[in-house]
N, C-alpha and C positions, 0 to 999 in steps of 0.2 A: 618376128616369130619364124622359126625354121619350118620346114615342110615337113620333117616329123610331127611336128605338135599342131600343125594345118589336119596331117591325117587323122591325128589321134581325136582332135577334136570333131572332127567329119564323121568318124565311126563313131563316137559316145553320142551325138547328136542324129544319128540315124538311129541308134538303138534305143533315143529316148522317143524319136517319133513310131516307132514299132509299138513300141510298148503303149504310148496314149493311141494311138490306133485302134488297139486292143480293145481297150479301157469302155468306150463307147458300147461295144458287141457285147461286154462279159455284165455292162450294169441293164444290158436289154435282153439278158437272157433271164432274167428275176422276172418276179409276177410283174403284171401288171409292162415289162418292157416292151418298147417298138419291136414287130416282127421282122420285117427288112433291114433294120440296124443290126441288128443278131442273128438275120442267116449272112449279112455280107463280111460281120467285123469279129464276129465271137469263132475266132479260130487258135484258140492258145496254142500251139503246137505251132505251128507256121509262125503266130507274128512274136508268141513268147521268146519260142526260138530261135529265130532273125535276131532279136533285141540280146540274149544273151551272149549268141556266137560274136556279135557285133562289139560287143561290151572286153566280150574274151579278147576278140583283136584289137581292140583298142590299148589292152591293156597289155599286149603282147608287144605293139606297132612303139610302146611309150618305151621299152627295154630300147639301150641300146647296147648291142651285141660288140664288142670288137673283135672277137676271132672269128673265122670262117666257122671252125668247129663247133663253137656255139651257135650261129643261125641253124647249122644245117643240125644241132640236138632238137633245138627247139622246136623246127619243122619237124624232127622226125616223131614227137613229141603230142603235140598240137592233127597234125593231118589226119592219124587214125580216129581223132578226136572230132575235126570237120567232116568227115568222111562219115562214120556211124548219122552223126547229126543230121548231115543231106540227109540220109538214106530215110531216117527215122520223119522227117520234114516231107520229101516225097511220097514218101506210104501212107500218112496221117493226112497229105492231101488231096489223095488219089482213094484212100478207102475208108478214110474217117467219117465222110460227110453219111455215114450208112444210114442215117437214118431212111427209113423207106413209107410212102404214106400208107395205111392200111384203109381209112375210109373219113371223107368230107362231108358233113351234112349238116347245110344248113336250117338254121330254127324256122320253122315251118310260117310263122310270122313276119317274123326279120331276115331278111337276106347278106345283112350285114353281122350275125350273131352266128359262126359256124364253131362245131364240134368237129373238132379234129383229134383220129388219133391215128400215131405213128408209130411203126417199129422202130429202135433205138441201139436193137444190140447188136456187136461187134460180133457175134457168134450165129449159128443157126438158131438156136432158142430164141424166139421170141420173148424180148420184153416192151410193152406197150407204154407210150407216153401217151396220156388222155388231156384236151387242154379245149381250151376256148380261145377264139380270135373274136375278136370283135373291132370293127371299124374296115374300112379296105385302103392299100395302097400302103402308102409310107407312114399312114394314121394308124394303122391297124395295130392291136397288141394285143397280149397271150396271158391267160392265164390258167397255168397247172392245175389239174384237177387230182392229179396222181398217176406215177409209175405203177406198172406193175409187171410180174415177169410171169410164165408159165404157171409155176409154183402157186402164186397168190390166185389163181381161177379167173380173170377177167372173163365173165360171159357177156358181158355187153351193154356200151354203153350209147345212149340213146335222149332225144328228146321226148320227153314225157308230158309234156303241155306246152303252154306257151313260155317261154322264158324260164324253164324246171328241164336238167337235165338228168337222168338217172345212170348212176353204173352199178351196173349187176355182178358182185362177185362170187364166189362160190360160199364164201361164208356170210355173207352182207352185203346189202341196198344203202347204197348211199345216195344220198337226193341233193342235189346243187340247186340253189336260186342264180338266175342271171340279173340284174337292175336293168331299168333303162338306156342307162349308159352305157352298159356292157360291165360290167364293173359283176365280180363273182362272190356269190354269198355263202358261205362255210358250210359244209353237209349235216343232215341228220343222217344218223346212223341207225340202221335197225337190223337186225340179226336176220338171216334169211333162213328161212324155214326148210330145216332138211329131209 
């Protein structure tokens, strides 16, 4: 095998481990996923992005050029193209991770059952993610209770008994059940009195 098709294969198989990399963080970002598997691996931008660029060059490294005037098209070609990508890979992991905590509280019973919500937007506006952790450590996982932005009125969400979480929006009360397990039970809905 030549040392072009050594590279070629080195970069398709790096860009295949980026990408299962990935794969772990993006099926622990769904309900019910591990917490710490999806703040360390659910970063598509970074790893999407490695696995394409990687893919690009491999499939760049697999040409072969014989004139000078061709390699140096191709560079000129391709660079403004790695160059955006860095930039775009740098900024997405320097100021993507925004999410910001806005308040932790655990269920007054269980210490291992917390209400967490966080700001999520990439702008000044506030938009709230509201979610449940349950279990601690590498055990722990999440489940979405609902987004919400400015717009939608989030006044506040809170435990309301044992194992009953409530959020307050400006139009409706919704009531979450939690199980023993930590496992989350679907809202009743009731219109909130204006």
């Amino acid at each position: 095998m030549t040392r072009r098709r050594q590279v070629v294969w080195w970069l398709r198989g790096a860009a295949l481990a980026a990408f299962l990399v990935y794969l772990p963080g993006y099926v622990s970002s769904r309900q019910g996923g591990l917490v710490e598997v999806e703040r360390w691996l659910n970063h598509p931008v970074l790893l999407l992005g490695t696995a394409v660029t990687l893919a690009v060059a491999s499939a760049v490294a697999q040409f072969e050029f014989r004139t000078r005037w061709a390699q140096i098209g191709c560079a000129a070609a391709l660079s403004p193209l790695l160059f955006i990508g860095a930039v775009i890979g740098i900024l997405a992991y320097l100021f993507g991770g925004g999410a910001r905590p806005v308040d932790r509280t655990p269920d007054p019973n269980r210490s291992d059952h917390v209400l967490s919500i966080t700001d999520i937007a990439f702008s000044i506006d506030p938009v709230y993610r509201v979610e449940l952790v349950s279990g601690t450590g590498w055990s722990a996982r999440h489940w979405e209770l609902g987004t919400w932005d400015e717009g939608d009125g989030l006044l506040k969400a809170e435990w309301s008994g044992p194992g009953r979480i409530t959020v307050t929006l400006q139009r409706e009360i919704k009531v979450f059940t939690v199980d023993e397990d930590g496992t989350l039970g679907g809202p009743s809905v009731t219109p909130r009195p204006q």
